[in-house]
C-alpha positions in Angstrom: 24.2 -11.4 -32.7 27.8 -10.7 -32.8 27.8 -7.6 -31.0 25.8 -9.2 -28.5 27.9 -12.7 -27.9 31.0 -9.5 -27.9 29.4 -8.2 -25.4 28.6 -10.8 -23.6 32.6 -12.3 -23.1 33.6 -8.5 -22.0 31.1 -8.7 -19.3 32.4 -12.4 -18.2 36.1 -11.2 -18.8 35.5 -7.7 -16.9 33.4 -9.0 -13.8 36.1 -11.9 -13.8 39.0 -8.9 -13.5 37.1 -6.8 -11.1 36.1 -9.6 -8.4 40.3 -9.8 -8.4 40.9 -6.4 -8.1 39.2 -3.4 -6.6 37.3 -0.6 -8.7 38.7 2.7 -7.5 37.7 6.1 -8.6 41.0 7.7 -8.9 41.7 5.2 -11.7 41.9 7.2 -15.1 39.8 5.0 -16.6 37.1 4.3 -14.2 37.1 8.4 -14.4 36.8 8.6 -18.2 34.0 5.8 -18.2 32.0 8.1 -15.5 32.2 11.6 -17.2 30.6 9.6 -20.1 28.0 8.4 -19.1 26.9 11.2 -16.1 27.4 14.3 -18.0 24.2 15.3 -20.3 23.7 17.9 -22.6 21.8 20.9 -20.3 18.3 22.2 -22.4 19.3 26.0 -21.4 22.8 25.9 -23.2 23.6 22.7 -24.5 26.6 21.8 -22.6 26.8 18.8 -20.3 26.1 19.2 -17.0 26.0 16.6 -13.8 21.9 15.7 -12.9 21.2 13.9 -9.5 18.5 14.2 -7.0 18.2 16.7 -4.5 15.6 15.6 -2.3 14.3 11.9 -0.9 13.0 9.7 -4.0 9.3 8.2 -2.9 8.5 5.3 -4.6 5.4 3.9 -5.7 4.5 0.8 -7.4 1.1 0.2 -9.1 -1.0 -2.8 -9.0 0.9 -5.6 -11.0 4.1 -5.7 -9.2 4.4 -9.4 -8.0 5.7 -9.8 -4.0 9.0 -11.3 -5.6 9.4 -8.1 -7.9 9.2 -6.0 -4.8 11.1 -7.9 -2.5 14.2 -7.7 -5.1 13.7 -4.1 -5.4 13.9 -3.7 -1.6 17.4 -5.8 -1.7 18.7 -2.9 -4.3 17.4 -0.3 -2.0 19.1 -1.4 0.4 22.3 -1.3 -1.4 21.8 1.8 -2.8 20.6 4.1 -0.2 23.9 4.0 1.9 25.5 5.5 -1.2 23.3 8.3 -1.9 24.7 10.7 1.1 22.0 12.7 2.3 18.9 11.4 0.5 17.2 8.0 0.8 14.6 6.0 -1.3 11.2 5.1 0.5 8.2 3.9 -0.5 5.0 6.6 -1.0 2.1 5.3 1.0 -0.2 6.3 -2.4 1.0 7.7 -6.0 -0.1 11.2 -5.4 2.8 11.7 -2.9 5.7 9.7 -4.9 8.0 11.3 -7.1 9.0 7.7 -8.7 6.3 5.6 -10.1 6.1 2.1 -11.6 3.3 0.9 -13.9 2.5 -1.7 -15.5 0.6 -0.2 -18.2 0.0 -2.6 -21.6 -0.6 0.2 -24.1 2.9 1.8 -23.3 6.7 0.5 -24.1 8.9 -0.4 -21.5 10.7 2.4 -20.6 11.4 5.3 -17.9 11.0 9.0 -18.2 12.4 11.6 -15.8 12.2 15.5 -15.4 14.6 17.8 -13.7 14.8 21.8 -13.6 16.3 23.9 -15.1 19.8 23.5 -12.8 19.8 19.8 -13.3 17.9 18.6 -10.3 16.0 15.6 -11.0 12.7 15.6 -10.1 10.4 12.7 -10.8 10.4 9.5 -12.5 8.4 7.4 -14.2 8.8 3.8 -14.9 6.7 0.9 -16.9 7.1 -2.1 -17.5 5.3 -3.4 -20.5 4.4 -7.0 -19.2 3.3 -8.4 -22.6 6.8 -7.9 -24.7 8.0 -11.2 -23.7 9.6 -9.7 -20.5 9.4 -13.0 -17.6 9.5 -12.1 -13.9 13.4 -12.2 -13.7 13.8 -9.8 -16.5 10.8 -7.5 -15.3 13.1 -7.8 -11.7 16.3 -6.4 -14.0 14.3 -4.2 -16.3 13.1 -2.6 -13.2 16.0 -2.3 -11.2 18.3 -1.3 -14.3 15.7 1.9 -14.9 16.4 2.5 -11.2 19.9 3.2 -11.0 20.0 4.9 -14.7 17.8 7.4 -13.2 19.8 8.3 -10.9 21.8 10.4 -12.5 20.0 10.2 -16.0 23.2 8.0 -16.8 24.0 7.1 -20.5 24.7 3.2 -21.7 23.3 3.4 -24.9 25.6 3.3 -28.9 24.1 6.9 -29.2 25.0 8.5 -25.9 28.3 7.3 -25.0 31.6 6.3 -27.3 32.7 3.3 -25.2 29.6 1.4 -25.0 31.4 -1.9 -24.1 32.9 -0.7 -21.4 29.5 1.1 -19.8 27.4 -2.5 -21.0 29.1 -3.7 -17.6 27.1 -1.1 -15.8 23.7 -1.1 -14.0 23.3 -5.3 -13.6 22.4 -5.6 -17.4 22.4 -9.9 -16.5 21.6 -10.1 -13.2 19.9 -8.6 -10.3 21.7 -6.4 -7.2 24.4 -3.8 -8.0 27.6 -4.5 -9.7 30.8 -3.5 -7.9 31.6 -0.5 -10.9 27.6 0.7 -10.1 28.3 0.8 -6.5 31.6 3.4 -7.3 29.7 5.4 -10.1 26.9 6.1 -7.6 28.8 6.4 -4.6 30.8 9.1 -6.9 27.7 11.0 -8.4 27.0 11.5 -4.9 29.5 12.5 -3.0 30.1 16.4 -2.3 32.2 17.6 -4.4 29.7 16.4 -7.6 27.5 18.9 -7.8 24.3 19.4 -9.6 24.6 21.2 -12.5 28.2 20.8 -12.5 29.7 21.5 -16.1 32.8 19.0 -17.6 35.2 21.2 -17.0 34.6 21.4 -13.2 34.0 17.9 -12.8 37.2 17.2 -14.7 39.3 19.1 -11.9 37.4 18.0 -8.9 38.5 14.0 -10.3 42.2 15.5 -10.8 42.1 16.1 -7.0 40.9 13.0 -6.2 44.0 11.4 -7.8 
């Protein structure tokens, strides 16, 4: 309960600061807070590496996603897709042609799964949403929208995958709906140009050096 009423003032205190003052990605810190949580360990070495997308992301929805559910989603598609450079989210007219699925499946945990190649490019996606763990149609809306934007990039927030976890809580809308202004530069970053799938930390390192 502690952590989470700590966590809780950062996120008042930091959005507070960052509506004053714009989030750029030359800063050092904005830098050090994205190679944390965007570079993951690669399965054929063990390094970390860059994952994004390479191709358009088709969505589909199952039966179970309310009209309110959908029409928030379509708001965050709309902020998102003018950040992802040459690729765009649509929705898959049926499930066989998405690469991005949402269930609503009861016998499974809320949760998402992706799988990428072996240079890093993301490939499909798979998101539920367990309706009978408490979850009410706001925090299905944030669930679902939160597993959205991680999978971009398969980006870390967790204690486990990341060392400053308070700083990376702010990330990804975790108490509201829509995109923060520090999701909007982290995925406007991951895909720009010059981040490259299957980039490596050192790389990635001197490409933000330029930027500065």
């Amino acid at each position: 309960m502690k952590n989470f009423m700590t966590l809780l003032l950062f996120l008042l205190v930091y959005n507070s600061v960052s509506a004053q003052k714009p989030i750029s990605t030359k800063d050092a810190s904005f830098q050090e807070i994205y190679k944390q949580i965007s570079l993951r360990s690669s399965v054929a070495d063990g390094k970390k590496i860059i994952r994004k997308w390479d191709r358009d992301i088709k969505m589909f929805a199952e039966f179970g996603i309310t009209t309110n559910m959908k029409e928030e989603l379509e708001k965050t598609l709309q902020e998102i897709n003018p950040l992802l450079g040459a690729i765009k989210i649509v929705w898959a007219t049926n499930k066989e042609a998405a690469n991005f699925t949402i269930t609503f499946d009861k016998q499974q945990k809320t949760g998402y799964n992706l799988t990428w190649d072996i240079a890093g490019n993301i490939q499909k996606a798979a998101v539920n949403i367990n309706k009978e763990e408490g979850f009410n149609e706001d925090e299905q809306n944030q669930k679902t929208q939160q597993f959205l934007v991680k999978s971009l990039g398969n980006f870390a927030f967790s204690d486990s995958d990341i060392k400053n976890a308070k700083a990376t809580e702010c990330l990804i809308a975790y108490y509201k709906t829509g995109l923060t202004l520090f999701d909007i530069e982290v995925i406007k970053l991951h895909y720009s140009k010059g981040v490259e799938t299957g980039m490596y930390q050192k790389d990635l390192e001197r490409y933000l050096k330029g930027l500065k």
